[in-house]
N, C-alpha and C positions, 0 to 999 in steps of 0.2 A: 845091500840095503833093502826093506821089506819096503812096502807102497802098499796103501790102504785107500782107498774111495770109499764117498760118506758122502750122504746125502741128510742136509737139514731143514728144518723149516721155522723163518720169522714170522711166530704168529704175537700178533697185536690186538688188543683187542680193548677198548673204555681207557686206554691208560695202561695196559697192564701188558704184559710178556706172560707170554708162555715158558717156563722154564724147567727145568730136569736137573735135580743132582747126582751126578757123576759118582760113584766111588770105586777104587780098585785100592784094595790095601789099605795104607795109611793116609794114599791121594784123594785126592775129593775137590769137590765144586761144582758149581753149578753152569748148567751149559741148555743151549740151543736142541729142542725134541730133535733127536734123528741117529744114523747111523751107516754102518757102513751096507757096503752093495753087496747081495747074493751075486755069485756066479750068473752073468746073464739077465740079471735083474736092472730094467728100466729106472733112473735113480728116482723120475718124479712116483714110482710106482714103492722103490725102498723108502723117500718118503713118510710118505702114506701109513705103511707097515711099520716104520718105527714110532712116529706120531701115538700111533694106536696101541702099537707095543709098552710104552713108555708112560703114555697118561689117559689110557681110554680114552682118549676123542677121536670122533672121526675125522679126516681134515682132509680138505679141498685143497690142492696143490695151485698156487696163484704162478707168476712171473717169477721167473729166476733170474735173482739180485745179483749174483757173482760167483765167481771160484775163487775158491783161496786153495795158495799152494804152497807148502813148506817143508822142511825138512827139519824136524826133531829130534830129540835125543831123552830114548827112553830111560827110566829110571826103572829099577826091577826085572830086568830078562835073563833067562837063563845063560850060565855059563855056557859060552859060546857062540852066543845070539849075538849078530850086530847089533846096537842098539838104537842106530838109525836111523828114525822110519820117517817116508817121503809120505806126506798126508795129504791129497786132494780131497777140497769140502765145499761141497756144489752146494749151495745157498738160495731156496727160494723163499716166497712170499706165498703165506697161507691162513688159509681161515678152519675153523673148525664148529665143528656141531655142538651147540649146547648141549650138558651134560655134567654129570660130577666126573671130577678128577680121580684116575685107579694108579696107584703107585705099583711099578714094574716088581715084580717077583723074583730073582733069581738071574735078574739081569744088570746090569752095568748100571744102572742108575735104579735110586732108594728111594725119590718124590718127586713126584710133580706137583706145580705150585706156577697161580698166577700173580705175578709180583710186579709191585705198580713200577712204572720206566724211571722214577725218581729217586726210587728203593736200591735199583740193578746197580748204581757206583757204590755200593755201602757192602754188596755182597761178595764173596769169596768167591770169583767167575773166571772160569776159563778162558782164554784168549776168541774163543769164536763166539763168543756172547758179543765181544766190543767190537768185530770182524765182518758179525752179521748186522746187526744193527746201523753200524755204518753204511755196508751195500744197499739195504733196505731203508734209509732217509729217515729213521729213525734217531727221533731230538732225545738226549739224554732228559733233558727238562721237564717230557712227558707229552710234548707234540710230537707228533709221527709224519707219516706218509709223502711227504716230499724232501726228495735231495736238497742239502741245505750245506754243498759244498764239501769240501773234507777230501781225503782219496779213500779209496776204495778198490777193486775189481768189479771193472763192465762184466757184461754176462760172458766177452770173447777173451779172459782174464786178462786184457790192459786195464793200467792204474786209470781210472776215473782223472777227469781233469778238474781242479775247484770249479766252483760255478761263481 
């Protein structure tokens, strides 16, 4: 089984999320700016570098909301490939520089797009959009910033307990 670390970031910002559409193939969706770890690379630093990578912003790495950790099962790998893969997705909270949005090139996701928090149930989203947002206290409704019950992963990845 293959194992991947990924480093992402909840940015919030008037109402709105930060988000990034995914596409590999025929899969697609939208998800949470980030990515996985270089070799040796500090994850609030891979962050950062995917942040930037993905939608031009520059971005302040805040608190880290959670781990999420699962075990998938990929669709499309070559003959012979487990298809496996154990995903750790280190979750913080972050702000970014004003600025226009620059859609990735050549890389794993095709937009970046601030989409209001009452929008995000209506769209086509990967499992770590509803993942992060939960760690981060993040109201579907469109109020944010405080824990407002639910489970989740603490930052030591135990289940959060309601509040």
């Amino acid at each position: 089984m293959d194992m991947r670390v990924a480093a992402y970031a909840v940015v919030e910002r008037r109402g709105k999320l930060l988000l990034t559409h995914w596409r590999r193939g025929h899969l697609h969706g939208w998800t949470l700016p980030g990515g996985g770890l270089d070799p040796g690379e500090d994850p609030r630093d891979a962050v950062v570098r995917e942040v930037f990578e993905e939608t031009g912003l520059e971005a302040r790495v805040g608190k880290l909301v959670g781990i999420d950790s699962r075990v998938m099962v990929r669709e499309e790998v070559p003959e012979g490939t487990d298809p496996e893969l154990h995903t750790i997705r280190i979750v913080y909270r972050a702000s970014v520089k004003d600025g226009p949005l620059r859609h990735e090139i050549d890389g794993s996701s095709d937009e970046a797009r601030w989409v209001s928090i009452r929008e995000v149930k209506s769209l086509r989203t990967l499992s770590l959009v509803q993942v992060g947002m939960r760690m981060a206290g993040v109201d579907q409704r469109g109020r944010g910033g405080q824990r407002r019950g639910g489970r989740g992963s603490q930052p030591d990845g135990k289940p959060s307990k309601p509040q």
